[in-house]
N, C-alpha and C positions, 0 to 999 in steps of 0.2 A: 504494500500500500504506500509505504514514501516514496519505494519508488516514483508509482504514479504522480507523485505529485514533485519528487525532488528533478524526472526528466524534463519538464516543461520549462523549470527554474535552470536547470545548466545549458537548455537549447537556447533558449531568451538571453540569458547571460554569452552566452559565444556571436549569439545576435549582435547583442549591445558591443561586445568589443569589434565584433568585425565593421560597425556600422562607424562607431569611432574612426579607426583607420581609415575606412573609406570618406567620412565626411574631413578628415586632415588633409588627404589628396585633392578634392572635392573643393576645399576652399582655397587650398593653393591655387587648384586652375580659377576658379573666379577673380583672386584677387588679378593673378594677373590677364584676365580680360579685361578685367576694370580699369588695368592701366592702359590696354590698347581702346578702348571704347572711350575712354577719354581724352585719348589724343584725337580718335580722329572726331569726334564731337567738335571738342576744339576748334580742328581746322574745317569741319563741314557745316554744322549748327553752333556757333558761339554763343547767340542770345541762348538757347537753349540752356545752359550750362553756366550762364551770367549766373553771380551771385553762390554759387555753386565752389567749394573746395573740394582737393581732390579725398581726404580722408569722409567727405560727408557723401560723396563720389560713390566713393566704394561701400559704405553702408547703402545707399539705395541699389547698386548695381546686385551686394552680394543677397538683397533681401527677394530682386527679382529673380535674378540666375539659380540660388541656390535649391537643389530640388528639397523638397518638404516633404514628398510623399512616405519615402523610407521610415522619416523620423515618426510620422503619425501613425502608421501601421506598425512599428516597432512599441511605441505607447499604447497603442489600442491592444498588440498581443500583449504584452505586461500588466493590462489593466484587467484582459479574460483571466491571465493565471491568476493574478491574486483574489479575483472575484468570485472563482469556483466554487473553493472551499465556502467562504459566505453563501454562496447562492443554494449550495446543497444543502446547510444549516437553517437558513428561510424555509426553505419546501419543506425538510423532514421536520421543522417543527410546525409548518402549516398542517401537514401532513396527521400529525401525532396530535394537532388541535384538531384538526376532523374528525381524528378516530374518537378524542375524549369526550366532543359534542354529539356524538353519533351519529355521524354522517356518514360513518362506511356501515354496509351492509353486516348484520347480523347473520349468523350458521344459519338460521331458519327464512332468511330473507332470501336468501340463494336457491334453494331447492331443500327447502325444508318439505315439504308436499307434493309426489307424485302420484298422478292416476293408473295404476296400475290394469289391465287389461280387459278386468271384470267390471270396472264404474268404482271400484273400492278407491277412494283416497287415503294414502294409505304416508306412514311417516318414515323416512328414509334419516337414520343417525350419522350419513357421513357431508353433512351441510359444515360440519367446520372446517375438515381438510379443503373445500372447493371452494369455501369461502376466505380460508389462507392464503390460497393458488391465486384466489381472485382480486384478492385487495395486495398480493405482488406483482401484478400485473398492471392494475391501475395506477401503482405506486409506480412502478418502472417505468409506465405511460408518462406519466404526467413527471418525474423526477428528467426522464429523457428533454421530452419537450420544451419543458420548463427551464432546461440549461441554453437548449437550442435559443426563445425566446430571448432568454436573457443577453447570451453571447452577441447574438444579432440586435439587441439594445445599446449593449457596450461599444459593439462596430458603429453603430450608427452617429453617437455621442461624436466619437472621433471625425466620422466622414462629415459632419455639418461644420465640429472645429473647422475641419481642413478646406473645407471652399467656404467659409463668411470668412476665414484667414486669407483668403488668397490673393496678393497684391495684384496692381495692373500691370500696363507696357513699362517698358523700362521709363518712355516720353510721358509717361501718366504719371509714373509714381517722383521722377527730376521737378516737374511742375510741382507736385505737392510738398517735396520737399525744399522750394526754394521760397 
């Protein structure tokens, strides 16, 4: 069982450092785009760039360039691992508050009474075994589902972050920054 739960922790973790390294490369090449995109700015659009330094330069250029996708989907899987375990803790104690208001089915609610062949109704004593079967099944149902939902909640937090986050054209965001 920790396995389960320690493998998602050192695949995330190999994630985050391999993401590191790659955003260090990542910003090397922007910064120096920034510095070519600046020159020729300079020589092609000058009002553009009026008012404009080149360290404030490179903050707008590396906020357009730099890609964001990575970092959000790397947040968004760190934020399903650590939500798991909480999320099974909600359900099994939703779960276990159903059972104690009696909302699962009772051994006799299940097949407590069959009509046997004759017209006799007649009373079958194995309703609790099937009604054991039966509430780990809805339990499995709805513990399944219910991670699926959640995860796909978690995903979604992120994906609206990342596009109300999304800056404009590089010409968009110079203007706003001057």
């Amino acid at each position: 069982m920790v396995f389960l739960l320690a493998a998602p922790v050192v695949v995330l973790f190999i994630a985050g450092v391999s993401y590191l390294m790659w955003r260090r490369r990542v910003d090397a090449e922007v910064a120096e785009g920034a510095e070519i995109e600046w020159d020729r700015l300079g020589r092609a659009e000058p009002d553009l760039v009026q008012g404009l330094d080149l360290e404030r330069f490179r903050a707008v250029y590396a906020k357009v360039m730099t890609p964001r996708g990575p970092l959000y989907m790397l947040m968004g899987a760190a934020a399903i691992v650590a939500a798991t375990p909480l999320i099974f803790m909600v359900m099994s104690g939703a779960i276990y508050l159903a059972d104690v208001l009696g909302l699962t089915p009772e051994r006799f609610n299940i097949v407590g009474f069959v009509t046997v062949e004759d017209g006799v109704v007649r009373l079958l004593d194995q309703g609790s075994e099937i009604a054991r079967y039966w509430n780990f099944s809805i339990v499995g149902f709805a513990l399944f589902f219910g991670l699926i939902i959640a995860w796909v909640a978690i995903a979604s937090l992120f994906a609206r972050a990342y596009w109300r986050r999304l800056p404009g054209s590089l010409r968009e965001e110079i203007i706003r920054a001057r």
